[in-house]
C-alpha positions as CSV (number, residue, x, y, z in Angstrom):
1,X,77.5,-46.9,43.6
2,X,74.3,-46.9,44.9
3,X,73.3,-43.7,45.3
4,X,74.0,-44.1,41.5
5,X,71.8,-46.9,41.3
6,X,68.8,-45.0,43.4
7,X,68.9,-42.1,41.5
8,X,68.9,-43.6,37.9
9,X,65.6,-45.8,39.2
10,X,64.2,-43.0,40.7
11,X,64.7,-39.9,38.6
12,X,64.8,-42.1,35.6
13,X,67.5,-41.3,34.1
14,X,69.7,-43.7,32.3
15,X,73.4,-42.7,33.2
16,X,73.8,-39.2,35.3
17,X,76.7,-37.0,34.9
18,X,80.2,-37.7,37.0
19,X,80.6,-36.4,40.0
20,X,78.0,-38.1,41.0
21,X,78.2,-36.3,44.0
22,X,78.2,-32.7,42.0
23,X,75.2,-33.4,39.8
24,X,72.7,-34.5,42.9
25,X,73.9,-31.2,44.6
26,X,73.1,-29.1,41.7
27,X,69.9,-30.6,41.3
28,X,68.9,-29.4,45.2
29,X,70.2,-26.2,44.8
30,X,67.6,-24.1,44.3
31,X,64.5,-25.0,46.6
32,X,64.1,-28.4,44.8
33,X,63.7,-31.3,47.3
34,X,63.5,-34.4,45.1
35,X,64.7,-35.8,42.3
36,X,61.9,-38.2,41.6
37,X,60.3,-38.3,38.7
38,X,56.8,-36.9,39.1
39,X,55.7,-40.0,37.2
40,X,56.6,-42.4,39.6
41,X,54.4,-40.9,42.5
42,X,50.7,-42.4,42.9
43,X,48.9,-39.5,43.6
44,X,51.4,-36.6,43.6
45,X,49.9,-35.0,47.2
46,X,52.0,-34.2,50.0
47,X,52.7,-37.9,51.6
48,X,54.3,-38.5,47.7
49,X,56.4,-35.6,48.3
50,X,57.5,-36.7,51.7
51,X,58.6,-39.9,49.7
52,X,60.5,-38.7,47.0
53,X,62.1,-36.1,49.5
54,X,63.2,-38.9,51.7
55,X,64.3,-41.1,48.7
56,X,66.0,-38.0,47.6
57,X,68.0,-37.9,50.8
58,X,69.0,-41.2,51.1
59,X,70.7,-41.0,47.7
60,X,72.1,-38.1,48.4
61,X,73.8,-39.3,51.5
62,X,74.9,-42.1,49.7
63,X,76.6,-40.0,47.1
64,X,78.8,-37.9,49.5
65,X,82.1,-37.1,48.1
66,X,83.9,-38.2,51.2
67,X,83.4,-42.6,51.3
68,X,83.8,-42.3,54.9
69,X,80.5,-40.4,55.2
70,X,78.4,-42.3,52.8
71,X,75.9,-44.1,54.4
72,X,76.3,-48.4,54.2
73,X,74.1,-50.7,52.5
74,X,73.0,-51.9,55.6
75,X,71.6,-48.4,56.6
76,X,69.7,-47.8,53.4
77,X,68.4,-51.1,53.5
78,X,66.9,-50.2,56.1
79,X,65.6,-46.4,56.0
80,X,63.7,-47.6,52.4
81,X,62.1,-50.6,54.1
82,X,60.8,-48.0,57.3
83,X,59.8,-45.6,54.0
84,X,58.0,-48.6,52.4
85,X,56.6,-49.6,55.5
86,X,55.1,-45.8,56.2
87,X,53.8,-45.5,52.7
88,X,52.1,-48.3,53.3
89,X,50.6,-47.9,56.5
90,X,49.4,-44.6,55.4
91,X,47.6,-45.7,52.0
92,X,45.8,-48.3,54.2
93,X,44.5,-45.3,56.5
94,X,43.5,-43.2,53.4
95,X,41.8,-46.6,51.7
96,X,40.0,-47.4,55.0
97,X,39.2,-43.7,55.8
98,X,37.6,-42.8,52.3
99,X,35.5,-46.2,52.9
């Protein structure tokens, strides 16, 4: 549950449709890569897209329809800490480059 819990946060959106697994999948279909909501993102250039497509992912993957190929807590944990971590680093560049 999640992937539930990711995608409510990030799309903002209070309860989303059952499946779970069938409503991200028909939100991707089509070319679209995230399910953020636009107003979430700082400055809406391309590292935000990289973001929310990687968020996107990650609760995607934890909303498989097979258990077995959901990915653990443990996992997610730790690919939105390496995402945090990245976004980070890459502000700091941008703040100290525009210095």
């Amino acid at each position: 549950m999640f992937g539930v819990l990711l995608v409510e946060l990030f799309a903002k959106i209070k309860k989303i449709p059952t499946p779970h697994y069938c409503w991200i999948q028909e939100q991707l279909q089509g070319g679209k890569k995230s399910i953020v909501d636009k107003s979430l993102l700082q400055d809406n250039d391309d590292d935000d897209e990289l973001l929310a497509n990687s968020i996107t992912t990650i609760a995607a993957k934890c909303l498989e329809r097979d258990p077995d190929a959901r990915t653990g807590m443990k996992n997610v944990s730790v690919e939105l800490s390496n995402l945090l971590d990245g976004a980070r680093r890459e502000r700091g560049t941008k703040r100290k480059a525009g210095s």
